[in-house]
N, C-alpha and C positions, 0 to 999 in steps of 0.2 A: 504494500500500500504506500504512494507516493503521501511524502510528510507534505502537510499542509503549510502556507505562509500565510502571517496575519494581513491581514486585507479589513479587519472590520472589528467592530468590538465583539460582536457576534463570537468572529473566530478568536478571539483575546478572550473569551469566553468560555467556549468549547475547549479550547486543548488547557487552559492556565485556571479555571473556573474564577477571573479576576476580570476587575473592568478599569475601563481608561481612570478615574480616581485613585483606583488603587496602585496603579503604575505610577500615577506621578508621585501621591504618598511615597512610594519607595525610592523615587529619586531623588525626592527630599532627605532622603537617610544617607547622601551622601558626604557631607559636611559629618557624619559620623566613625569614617572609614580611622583605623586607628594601624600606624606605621611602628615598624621594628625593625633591625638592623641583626641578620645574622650571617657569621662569613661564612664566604664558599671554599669549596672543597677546595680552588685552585691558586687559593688568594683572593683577597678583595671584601666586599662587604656588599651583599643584596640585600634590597630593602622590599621587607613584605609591607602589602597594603592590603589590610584586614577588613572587609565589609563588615555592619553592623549587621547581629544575627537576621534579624528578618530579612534583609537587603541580600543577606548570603545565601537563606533559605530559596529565596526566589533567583538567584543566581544557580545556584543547585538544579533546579527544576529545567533554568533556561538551556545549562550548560548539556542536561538530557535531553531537551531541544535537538540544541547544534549539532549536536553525536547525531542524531538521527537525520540531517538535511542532507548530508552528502555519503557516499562511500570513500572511504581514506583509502588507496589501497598504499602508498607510502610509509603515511604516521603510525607511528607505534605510542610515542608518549600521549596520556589524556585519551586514550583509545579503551574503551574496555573490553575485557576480554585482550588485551596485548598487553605484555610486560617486557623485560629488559631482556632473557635469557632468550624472547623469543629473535630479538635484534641478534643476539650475539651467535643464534644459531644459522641465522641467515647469509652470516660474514664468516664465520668457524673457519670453512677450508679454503679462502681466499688466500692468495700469496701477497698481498699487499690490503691496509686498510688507510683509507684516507679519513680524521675525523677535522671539524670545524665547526664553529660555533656561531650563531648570529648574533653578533652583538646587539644589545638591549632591545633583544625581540620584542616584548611585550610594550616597552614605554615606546617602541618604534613604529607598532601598528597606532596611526592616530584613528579619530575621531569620523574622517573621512570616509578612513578605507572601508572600517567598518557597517557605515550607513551604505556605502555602493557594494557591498558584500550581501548584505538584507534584500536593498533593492533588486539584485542578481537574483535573487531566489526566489522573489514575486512578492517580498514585501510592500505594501504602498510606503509612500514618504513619510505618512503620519509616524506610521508602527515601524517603519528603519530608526526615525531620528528616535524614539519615545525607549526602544529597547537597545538602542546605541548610548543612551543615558544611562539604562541602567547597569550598561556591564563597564563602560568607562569612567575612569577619574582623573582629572584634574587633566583633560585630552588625550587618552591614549586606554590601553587594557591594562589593570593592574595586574601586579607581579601580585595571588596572594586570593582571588578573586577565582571561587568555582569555575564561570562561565569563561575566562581569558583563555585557560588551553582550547577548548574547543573551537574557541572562535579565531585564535590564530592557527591553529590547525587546519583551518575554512583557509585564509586565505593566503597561509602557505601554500596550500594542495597544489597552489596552479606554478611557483615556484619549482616544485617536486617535479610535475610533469614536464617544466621546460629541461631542467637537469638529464633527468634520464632520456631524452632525446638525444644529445648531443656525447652520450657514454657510450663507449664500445663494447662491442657484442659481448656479453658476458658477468659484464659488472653487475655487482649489485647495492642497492640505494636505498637507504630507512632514515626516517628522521625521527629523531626523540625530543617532539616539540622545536626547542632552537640548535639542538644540536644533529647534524647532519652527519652520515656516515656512507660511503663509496667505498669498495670494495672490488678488489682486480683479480681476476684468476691467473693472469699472466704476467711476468715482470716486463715485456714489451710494452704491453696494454698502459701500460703509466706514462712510457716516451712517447705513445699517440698522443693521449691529453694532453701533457705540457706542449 
């Protein structure tokens, strides 16, 4: 069954059992978002930004949404039903792994992309800009935020598909949210790419 897009309060309705008051109430809950600072694995310091519960609650719901708008067949992080060891089985008997990271994915996806990501899938204007509020802060997806993997997972996808176009026969491609992994069965196969 093709997932529906909001077009109406009707369907803000039917799939969220909520109506347009109760969306912008929880927009309002974002002046409540509360920030912490914990370091990464690799160095550095990431800063989580924490919905307030209710605001999360409905983020929770939406990010079950986005899971269901498209088929991933790339992303493995924020995916359910995928975890890490299935990344790592995918790469195992590769002779070479490339890994790389997107820097500041989530504060990178603005505001924009977001609403012309909704609109892509048959959102009207109202319900892009109304549910681009609610998973955004302060312009962009936060780090910290149910609904951010899902929805840069969206608009990674199309990143994902230009990549593995231009790989040589063989390789293989997974991305773990902002982290990206290529993978070479041949040591030639590497002096193609560069």
């Amino acid at each position: 069954m093709k997932l529906q897009p909001i077009r109406s309060q009707k369907d803000l309705n039917d799939i969220f059992d909520i109506n347009d008051q109760k969306i912008i109430s929880l927009i309002k809950l974002k002046n409540k978002y509360k920030k912490r600072s914990i370091p990464k694995k690799s160095g550095g310091i990431r800063v989580i930004t924490e919905p307030a519960p209710e605001l999360k609650s409905f983020q929770k719901k939406l990010g079950s949404y986005i899971f269901r708008m498209k088929k991933l067949k790339f992303a493995y992080g924020g995916v359910k039903n995928k975890c890490r060891e299935d990344v790592a089985k995918l790469h195992r008997c590769n002779y070479f792994i490339l890994k790389c990271d997107i820097k500041n994915c989530f504060p990178s996806i603005r505001k924009k992309v977001v609403v012309k990501e909704l609109l892509n899938f048959g959102f009207t204007y109202k319900y892009a800009k109304l549910f681009t509020e609610i998973i955004t802060f302060e312009g962009s997806l936060p780090q910290g935020a149910p609904s951010s993997p899902g929805m840069a997972n969206l608009i990674l996808d199309k990143i994902d598909n230009q990549i593995i176009t231009v790989l040589p026969f063989g390789c293989k491609y997974s991305r773990w949210i902002d982290d990206i992994m290529i993978s070479f069965p041949k040591k030639n196969q590497l002096k193609i790419l560069i």
